[in-house]
Backbone as a printed PyTorch tensor [residue, N CA C, xyz], in Angstrom:
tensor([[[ 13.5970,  12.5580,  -5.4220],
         [ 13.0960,  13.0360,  -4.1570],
         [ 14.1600,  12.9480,  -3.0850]],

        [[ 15.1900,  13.0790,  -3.5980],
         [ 16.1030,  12.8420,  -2.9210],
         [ 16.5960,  13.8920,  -1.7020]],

        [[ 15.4700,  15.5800,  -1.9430],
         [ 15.5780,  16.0760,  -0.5240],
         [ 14.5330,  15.8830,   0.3190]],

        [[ 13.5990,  14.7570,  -0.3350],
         [ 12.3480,  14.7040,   0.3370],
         [ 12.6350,  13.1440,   0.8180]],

        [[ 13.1660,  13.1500,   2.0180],
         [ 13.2700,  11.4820,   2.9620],
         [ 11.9920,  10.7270,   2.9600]],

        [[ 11.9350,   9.2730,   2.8820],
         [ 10.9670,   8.4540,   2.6080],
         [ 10.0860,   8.3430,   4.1740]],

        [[  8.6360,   8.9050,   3.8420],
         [  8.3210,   8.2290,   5.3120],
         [  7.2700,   7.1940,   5.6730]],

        [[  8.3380,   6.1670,   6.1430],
         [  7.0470,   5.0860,   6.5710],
         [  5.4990,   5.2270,   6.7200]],

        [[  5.1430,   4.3980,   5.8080],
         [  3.2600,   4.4500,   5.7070],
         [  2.7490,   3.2780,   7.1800]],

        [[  1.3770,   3.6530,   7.4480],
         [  0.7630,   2.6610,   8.4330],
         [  0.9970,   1.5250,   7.7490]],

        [[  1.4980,   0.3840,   9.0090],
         [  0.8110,  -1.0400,   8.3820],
         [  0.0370,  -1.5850,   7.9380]],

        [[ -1.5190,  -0.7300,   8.7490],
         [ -2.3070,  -1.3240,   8.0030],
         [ -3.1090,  -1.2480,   6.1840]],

        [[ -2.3620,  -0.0120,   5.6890],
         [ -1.9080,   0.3980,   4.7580],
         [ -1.5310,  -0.0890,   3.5190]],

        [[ -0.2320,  -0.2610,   4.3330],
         [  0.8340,  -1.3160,   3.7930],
         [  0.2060,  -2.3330,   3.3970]],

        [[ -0.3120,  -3.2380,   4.1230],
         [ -1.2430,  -4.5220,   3.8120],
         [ -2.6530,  -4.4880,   2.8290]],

        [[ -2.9880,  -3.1100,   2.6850],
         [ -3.9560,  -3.2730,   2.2360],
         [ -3.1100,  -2.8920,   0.5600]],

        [[ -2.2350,  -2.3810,   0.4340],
         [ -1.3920,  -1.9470,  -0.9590],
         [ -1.1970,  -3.6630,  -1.3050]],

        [[ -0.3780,  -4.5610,  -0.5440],
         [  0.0280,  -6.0940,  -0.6770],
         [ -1.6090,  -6.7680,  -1.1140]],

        [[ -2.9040,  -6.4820,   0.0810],
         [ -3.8200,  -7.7260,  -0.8030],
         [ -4.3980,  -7.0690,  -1.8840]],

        [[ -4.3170,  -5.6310,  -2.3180],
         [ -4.2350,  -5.4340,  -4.3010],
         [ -4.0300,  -5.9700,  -4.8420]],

        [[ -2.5800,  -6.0640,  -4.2650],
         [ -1.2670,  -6.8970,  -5.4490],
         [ -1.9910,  -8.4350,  -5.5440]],

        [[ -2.0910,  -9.1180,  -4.4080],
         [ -2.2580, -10.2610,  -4.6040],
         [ -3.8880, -10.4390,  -5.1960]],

        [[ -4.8640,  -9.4430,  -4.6510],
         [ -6.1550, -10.0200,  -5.4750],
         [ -6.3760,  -9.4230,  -6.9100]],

        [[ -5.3120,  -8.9050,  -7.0600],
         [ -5.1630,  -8.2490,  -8.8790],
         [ -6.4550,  -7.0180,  -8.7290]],

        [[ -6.9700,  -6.6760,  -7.4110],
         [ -7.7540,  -5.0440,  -7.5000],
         [ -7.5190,  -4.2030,  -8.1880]],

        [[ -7.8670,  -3.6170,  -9.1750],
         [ -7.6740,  -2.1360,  -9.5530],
         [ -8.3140,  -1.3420,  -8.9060]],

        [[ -7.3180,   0.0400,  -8.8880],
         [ -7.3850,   1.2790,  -8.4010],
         [ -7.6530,   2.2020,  -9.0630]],

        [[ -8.0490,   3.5470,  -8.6780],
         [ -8.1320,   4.7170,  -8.9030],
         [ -6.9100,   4.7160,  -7.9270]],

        [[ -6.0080,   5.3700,  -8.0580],
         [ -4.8000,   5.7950,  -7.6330],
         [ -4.6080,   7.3210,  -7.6080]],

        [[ -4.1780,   8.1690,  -7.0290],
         [ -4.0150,   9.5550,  -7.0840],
         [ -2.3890,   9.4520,  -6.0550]],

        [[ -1.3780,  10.1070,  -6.9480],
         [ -0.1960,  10.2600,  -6.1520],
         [  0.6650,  12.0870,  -7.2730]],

        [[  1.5010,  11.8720,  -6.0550],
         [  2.6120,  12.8160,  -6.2400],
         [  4.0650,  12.1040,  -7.3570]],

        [[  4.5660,  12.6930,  -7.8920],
         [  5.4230,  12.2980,  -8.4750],
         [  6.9220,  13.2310,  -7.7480]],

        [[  8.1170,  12.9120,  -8.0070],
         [  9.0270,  13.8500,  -7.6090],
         [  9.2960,  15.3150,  -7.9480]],

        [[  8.7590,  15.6200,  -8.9880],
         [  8.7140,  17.2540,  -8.5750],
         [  7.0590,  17.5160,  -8.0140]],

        [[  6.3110,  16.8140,  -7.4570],
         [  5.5870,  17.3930,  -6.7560],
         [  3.7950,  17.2990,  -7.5130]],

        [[  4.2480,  17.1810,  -8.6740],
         [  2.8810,  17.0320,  -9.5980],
         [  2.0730,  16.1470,  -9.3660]],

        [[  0.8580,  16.2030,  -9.1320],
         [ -0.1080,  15.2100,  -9.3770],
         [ -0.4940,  14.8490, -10.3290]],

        [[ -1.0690,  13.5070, -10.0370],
         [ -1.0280,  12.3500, -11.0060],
         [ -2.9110,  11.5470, -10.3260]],

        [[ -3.1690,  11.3760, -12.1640],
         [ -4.4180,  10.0590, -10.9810],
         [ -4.8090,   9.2980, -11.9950]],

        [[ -4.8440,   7.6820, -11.6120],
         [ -4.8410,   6.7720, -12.7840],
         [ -5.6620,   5.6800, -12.2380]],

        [[ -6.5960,   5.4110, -13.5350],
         [ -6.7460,   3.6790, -12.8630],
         [ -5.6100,   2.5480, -13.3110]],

        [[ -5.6340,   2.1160, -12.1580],
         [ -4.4040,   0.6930, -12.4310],
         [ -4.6770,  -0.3390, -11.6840]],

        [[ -3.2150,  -1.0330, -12.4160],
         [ -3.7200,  -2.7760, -11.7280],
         [ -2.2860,  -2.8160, -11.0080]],

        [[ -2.7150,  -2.8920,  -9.8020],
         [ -1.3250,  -2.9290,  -8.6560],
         [ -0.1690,  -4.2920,  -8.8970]],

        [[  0.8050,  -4.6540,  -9.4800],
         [  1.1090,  -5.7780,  -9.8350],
         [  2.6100,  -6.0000,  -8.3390]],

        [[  2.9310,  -4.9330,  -7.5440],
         [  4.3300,  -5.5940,  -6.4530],
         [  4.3360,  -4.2650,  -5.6280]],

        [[  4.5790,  -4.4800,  -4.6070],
         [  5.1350,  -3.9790,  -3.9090],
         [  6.7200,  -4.0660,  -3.0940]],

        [[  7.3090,  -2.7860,  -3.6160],
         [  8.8270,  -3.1390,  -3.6480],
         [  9.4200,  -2.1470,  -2.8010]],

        [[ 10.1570,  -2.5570,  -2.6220],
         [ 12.0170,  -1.4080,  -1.5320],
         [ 12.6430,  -1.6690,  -2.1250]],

        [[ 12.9620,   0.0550,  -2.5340],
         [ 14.6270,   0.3190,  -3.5430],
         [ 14.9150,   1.8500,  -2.9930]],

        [[ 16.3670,   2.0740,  -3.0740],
         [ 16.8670,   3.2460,  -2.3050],
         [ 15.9520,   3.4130,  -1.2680]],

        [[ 15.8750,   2.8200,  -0.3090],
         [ 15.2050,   3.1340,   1.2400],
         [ 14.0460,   3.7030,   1.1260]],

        [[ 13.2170,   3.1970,   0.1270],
         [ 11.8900,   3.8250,   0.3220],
         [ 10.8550,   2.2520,  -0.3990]],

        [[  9.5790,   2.5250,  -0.1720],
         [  8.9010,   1.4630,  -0.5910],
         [  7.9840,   2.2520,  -1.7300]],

        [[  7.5670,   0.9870,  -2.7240],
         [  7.1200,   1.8410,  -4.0500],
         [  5.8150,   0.5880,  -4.2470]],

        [[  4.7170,   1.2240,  -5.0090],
         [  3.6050,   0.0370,  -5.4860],
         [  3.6270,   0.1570,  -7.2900]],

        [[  4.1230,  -0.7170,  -7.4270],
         [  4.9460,  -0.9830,  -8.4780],
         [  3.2810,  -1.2170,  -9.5070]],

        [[  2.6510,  -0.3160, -10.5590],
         [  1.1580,  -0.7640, -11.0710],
         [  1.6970,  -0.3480, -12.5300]],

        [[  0.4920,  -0.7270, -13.1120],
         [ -0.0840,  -0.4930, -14.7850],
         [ -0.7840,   0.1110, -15.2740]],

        [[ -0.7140,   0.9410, -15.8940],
         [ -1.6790,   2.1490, -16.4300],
         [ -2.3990,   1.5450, -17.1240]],

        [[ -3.7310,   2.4350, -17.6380],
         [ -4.8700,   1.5260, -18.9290],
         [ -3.8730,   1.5760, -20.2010]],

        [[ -2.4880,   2.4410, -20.2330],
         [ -2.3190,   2.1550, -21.6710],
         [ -0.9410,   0.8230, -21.5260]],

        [[ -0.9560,   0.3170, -20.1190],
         [ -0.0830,  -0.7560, -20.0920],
         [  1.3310,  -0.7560, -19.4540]],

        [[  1.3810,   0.6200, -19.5970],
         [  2.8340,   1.3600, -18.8440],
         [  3.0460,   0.7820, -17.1250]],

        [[  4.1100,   0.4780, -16.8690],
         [  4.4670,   0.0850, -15.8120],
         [  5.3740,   1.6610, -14.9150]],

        [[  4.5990,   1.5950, -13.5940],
         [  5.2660,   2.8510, -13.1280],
         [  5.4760,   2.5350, -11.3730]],

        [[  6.5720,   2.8330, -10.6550],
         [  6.8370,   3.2620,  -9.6820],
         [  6.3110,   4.5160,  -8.8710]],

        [[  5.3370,   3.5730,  -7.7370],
         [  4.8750,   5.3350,  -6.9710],
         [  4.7520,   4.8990,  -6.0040]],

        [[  5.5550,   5.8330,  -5.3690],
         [  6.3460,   5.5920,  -3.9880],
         [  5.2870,   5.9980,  -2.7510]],

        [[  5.2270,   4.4570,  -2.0140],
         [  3.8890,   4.7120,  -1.2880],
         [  3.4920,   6.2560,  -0.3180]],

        [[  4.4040,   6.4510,   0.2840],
         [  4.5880,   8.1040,   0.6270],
         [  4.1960,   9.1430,  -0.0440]],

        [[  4.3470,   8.5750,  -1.2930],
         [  3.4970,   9.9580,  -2.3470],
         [  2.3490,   9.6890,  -2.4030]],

        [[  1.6640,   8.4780,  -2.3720],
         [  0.1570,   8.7640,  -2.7820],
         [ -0.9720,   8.9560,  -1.3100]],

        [[ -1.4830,  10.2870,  -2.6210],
         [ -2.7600,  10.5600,  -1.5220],
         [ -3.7820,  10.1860,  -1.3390]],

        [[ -4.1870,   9.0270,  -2.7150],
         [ -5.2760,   8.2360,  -2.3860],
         [ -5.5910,   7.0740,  -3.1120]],

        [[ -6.3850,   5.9540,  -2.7570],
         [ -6.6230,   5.2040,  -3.4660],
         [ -7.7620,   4.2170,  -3.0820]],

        [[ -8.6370,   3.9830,  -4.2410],
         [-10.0820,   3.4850,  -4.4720],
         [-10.2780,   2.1240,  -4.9270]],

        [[-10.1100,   1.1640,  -3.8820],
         [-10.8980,  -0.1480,  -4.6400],
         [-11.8870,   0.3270,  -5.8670]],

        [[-11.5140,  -0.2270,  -7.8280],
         [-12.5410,   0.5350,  -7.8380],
         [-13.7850,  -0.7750,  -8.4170]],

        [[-13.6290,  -2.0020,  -7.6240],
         [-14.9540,  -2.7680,  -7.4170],
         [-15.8400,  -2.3690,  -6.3680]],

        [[-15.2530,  -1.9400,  -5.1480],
         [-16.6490,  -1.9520,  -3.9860],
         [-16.3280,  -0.3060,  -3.3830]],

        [[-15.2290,   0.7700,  -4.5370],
         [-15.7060,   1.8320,  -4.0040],
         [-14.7560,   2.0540,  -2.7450]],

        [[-14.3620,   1.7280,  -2.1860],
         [-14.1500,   2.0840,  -1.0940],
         [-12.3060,   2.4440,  -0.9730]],

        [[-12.2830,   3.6310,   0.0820],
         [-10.4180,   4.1410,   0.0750],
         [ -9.6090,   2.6640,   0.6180]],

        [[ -9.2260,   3.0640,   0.2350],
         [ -7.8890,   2.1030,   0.8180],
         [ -7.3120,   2.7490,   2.2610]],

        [[ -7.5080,   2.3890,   3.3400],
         [ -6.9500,   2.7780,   4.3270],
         [ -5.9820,   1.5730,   5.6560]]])
C-alpha cells in the first residue's frame, strides 16, 4: 500500500482494538487488504503493532493463521459476544 499513506484511526478506536487484545474478544472483522479486496473473518485479536509508519491489529483466523490488517483498512468490526461495532 505503499501509494496508499497510512491514516491515523480515532483514539477511541484505537483503544477499543487494544481492550480486544487484552480481553482475548473475538471479532467478526471485515477489512481491505492491499490491492483493495475484501476480506471478513472471525478472529481472536492477539497485538496491536507499528511497522513501516502505519499501525496493524495483528489476529488469528478460525484456521489459526496469523495475519496483519492494517487498522486503516478495516471497515468493520463486531464484538462477537455482546454484538456490538467496535467504535
Amino acid at each position: 500500500m505503499s501509494d496508499n499513506p497510512y491514516r491515523p484511526i480515532a483514539c477511541g478506536l484505537h483503544e477499543s482494538y487494544q481492550y480486544a487484545v487484552m480481553t482475548r474478544t473475538r471479532l467478526d472483522l471485515n477489512w481491505r487488504d492491499e490491492s483493495g479486496q475484501h476480506h471478513q473473518a472471525q478472529v481472536l485479536p492477539i497485538d496491536v503493532v507499528t511497522r513501516d509508519k502505519a499501525e496493524y491489529l495483528v489476529v488469528r483466523d478460525s484456521s489459526g493463521e496469523e495475519l496483519a490488517v492494517r487498522l486503516d483498512q478495516i471497515v468493520g468490526a463486531i464484538d462477537l459476544v455482546s454484538g456490538k461495532n467496535l467504535e
